[in-house]
C-alpha positions as a Markdown table, in Angstrom:
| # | Residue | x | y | z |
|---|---|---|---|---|
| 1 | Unk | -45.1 | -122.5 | -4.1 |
| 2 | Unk | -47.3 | -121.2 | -1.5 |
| 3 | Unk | -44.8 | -120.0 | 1.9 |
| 4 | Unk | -45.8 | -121.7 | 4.8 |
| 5 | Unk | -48.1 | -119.8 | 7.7 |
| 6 | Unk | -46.2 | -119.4 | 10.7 |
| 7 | Unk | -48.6 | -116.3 | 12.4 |
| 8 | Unk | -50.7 | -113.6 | 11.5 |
| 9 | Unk | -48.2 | -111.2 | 10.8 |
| 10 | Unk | -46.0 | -113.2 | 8.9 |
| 11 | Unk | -49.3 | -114.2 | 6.7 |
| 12 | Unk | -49.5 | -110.5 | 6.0 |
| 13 | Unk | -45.9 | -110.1 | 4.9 |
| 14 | Unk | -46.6 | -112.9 | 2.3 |
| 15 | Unk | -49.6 | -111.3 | 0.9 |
| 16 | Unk | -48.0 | -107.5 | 0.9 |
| 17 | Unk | -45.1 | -109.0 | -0.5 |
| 18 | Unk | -46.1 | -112.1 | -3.5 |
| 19 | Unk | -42.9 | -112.6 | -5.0 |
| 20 | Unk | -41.4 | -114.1 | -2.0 |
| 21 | Unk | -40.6 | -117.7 | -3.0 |
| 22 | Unk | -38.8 | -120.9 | -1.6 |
| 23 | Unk | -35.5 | -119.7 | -3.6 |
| 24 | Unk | -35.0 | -116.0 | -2.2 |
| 25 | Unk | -35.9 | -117.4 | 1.2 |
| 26 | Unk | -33.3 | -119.7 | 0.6 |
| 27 | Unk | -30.8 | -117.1 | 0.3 |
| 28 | Unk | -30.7 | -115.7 | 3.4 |
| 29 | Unk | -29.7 | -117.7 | 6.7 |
| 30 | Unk | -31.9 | -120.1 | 8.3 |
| 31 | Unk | -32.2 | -118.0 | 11.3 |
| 32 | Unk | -33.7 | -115.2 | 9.7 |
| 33 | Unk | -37.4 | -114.1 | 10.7 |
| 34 | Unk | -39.8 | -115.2 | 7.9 |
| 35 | Unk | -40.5 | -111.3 | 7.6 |
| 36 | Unk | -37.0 | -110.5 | 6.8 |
| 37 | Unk | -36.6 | -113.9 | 3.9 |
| 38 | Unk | -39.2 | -112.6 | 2.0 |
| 39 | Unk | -37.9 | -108.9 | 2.1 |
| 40 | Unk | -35.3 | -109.7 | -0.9 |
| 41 | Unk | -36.9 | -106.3 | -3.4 |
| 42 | Unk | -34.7 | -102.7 | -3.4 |
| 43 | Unk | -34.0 | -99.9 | -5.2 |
| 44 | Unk | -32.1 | -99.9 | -8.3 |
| 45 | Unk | -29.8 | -97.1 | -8.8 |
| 46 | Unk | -31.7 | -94.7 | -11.0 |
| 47 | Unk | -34.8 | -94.8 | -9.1 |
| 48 | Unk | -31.9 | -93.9 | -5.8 |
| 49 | Unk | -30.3 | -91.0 | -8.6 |
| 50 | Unk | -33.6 | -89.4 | -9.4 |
| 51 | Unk | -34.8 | -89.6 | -5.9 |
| 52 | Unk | -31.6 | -87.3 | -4.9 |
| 53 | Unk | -31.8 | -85.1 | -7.6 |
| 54 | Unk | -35.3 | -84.4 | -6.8 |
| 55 | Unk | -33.9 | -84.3 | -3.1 |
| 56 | Unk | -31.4 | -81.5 | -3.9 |
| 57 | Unk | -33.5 | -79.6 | -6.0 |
| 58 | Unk | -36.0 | -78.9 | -3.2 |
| 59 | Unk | -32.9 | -78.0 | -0.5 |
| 60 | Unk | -31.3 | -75.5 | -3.0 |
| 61 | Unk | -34.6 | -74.2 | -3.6 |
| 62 | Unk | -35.4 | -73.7 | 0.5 |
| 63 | Unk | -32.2 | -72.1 | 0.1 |
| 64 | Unk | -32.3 | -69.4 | -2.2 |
| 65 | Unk | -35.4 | -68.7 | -0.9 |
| 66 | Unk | -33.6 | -68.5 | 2.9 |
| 67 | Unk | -31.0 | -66.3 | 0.9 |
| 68 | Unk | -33.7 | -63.4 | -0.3 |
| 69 | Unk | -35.3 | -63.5 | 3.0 |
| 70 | Unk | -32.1 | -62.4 | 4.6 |
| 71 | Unk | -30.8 | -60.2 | 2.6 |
| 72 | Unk | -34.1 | -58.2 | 2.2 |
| 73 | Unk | -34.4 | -58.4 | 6.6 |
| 74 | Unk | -30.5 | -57.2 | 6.2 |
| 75 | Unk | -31.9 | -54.2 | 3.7 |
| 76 | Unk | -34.9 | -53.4 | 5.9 |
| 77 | Unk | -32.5 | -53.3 | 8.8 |
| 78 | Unk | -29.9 | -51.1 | 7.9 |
| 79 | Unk | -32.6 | -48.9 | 6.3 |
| 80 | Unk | -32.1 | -46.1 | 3.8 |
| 81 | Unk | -29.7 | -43.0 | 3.9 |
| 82 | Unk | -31.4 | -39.8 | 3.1 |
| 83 | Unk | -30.6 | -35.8 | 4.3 |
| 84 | Unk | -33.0 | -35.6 | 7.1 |
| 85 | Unk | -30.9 | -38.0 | 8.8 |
| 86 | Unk | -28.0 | -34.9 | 8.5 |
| 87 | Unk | -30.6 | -32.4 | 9.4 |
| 88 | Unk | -31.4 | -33.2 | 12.4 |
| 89 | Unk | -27.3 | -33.3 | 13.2 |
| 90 | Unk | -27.3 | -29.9 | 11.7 |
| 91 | Unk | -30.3 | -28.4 | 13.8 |
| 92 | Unk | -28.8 | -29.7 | 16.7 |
| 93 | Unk | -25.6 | -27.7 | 15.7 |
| 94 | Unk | -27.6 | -24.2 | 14.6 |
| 95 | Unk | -29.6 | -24.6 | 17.8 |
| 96 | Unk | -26.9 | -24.5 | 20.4 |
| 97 | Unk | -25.0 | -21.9 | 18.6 |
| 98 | Unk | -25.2 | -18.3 | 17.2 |
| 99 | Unk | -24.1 | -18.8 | 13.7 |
| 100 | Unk | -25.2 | -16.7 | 10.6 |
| 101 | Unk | -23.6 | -18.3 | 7.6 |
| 102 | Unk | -21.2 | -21.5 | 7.7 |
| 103 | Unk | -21.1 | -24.7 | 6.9 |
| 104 | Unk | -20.4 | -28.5 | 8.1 |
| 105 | Unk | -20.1 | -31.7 | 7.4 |
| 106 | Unk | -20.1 | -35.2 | 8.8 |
| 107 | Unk | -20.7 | -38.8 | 8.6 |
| 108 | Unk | -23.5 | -41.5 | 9.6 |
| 109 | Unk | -20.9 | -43.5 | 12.0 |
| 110 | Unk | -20.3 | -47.3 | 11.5 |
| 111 | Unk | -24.0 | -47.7 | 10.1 |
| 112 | Unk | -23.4 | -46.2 | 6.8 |
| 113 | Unk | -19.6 | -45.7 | 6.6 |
| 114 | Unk | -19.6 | -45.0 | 2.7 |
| 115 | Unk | -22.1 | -42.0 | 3.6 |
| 116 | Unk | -21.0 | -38.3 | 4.0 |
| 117 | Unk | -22.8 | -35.4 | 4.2 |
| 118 | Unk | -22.5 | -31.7 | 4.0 |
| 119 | Unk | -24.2 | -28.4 | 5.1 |
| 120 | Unk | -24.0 | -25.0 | 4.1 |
| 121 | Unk | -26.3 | -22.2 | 5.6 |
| 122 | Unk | -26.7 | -18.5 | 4.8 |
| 123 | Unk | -29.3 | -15.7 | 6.0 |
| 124 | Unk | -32.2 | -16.4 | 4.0 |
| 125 | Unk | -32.6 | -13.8 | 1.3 |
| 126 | Unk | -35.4 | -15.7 | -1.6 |
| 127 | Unk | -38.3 | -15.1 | 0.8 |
| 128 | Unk | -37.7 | -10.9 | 1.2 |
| 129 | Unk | -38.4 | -10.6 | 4.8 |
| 130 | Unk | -36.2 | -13.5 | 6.1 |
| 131 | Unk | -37.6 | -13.4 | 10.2 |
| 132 | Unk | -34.4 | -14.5 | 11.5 |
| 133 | Unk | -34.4 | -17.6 | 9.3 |
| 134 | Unk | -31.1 | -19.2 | 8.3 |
| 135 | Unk | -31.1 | -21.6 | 5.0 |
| 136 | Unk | -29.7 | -24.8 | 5.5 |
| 137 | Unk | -28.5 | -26.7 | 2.2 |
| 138 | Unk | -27.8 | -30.2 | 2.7 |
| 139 | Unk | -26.1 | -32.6 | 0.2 |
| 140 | Unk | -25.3 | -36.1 | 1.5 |
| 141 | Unk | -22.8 | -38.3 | -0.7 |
| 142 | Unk | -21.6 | -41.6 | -1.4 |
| 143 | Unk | -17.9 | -42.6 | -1.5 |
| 144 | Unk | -16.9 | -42.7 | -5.2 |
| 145 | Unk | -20.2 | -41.1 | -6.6 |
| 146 | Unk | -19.9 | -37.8 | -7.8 |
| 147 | Unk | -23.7 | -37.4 | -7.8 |
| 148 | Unk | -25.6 | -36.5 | -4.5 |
| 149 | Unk | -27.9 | -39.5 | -2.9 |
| 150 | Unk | -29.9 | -36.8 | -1.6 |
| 151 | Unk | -30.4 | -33.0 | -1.3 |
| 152 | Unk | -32.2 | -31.0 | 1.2 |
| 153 | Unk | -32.8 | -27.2 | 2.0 |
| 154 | Unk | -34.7 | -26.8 | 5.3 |
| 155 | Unk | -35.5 | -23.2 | 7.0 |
| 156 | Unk | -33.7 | -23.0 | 10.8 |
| 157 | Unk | -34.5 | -19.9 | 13.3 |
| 158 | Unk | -31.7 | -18.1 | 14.3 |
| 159 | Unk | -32.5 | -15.4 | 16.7 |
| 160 | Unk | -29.3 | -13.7 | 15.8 |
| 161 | Unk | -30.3 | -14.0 | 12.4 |
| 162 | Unk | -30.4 | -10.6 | 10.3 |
| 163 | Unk | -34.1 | -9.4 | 9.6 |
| 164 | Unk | -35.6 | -7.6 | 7.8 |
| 165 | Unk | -35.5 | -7.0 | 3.5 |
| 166 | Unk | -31.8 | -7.4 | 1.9 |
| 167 | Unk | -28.5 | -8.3 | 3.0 |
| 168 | Unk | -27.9 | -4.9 | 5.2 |
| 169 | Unk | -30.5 | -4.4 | 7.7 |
| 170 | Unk | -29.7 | -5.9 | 10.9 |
């Protein structure tokens, strides 16, 4: 029962692999390697079934993990809408001109499209002596909510701006 020892290697295939015998060598063609005759063993099918189910499991796993990762990078990215952004639109605005009371409004452009946002200003009269400050009420709103996303009252210099206490003086 012993396999014959052609060479070294071969020698080690036998003892790696015992249950080659004369039969399964048999088998295969007469001009197969020794190696190869005694290589008859594989994998039945729920040992290959398990071993892709584990398989699978790990990819869909990398996956979903893949899938967070991008959509928080795509949330960090696009970054978040608040009414300093309109500010700074409306500052521009109060700067160049000479306006006492008004209002505005505007969009974010093609980075926030759902995004609106709107201004109102008036002399300031809660603080008594107003120094030539206009306030600037700013609401920004999303398309189909009726609540604001964000509210804002900032304090502009106008140098046209009434001063003095009340409504009247100039």
């Amino acid at each position: 029962m012993n396999p014959r020892p052609v060479t070294q290697s071969s020698t080690l295939l036998y003892r790696r692999f015992p249950t080659c015998n004369r039969s399964d060598s048999q088998r295969l063609s007469p001009t197969a390697s020794p190696a190869l005759r005694c290589l008859t063993r594989a994998f039945t099918l729920m040992e290959v079934m398990i071993a892709c189910g584990i398989f699978f499991m790990a990819t869909f796993a990398i996956l979903a993990l893949v899938s967070t990762t991008l959509r928080n990078a795509r949330g960090l990215q696009r970054g978040d809408i608040d009414a300093g952004m309109a500010a700074a639109q409306v500052y521009e605005v109060l700067r160049t001109n000479r306006l006492e009371q008004g209002s505005m409004s505007g969009d974010f452009g093609d980075a926030h499209r759902d995004y609106s946002w709107e201004a109102n200003w008036d002399i300031d009269y809660d603080s008594g002596a107003t120094n030539s400050l206009l306030k600037v009420d700013i609401v920004v709103n999303r398309r189909g909510n009726r609540q604001p996303v964000d509210a804002l009252s900032i304090r502009v210099f106008s140098p046209n701006a009434r001063s003095g206490i009340g409504p009247n003086f100039r």
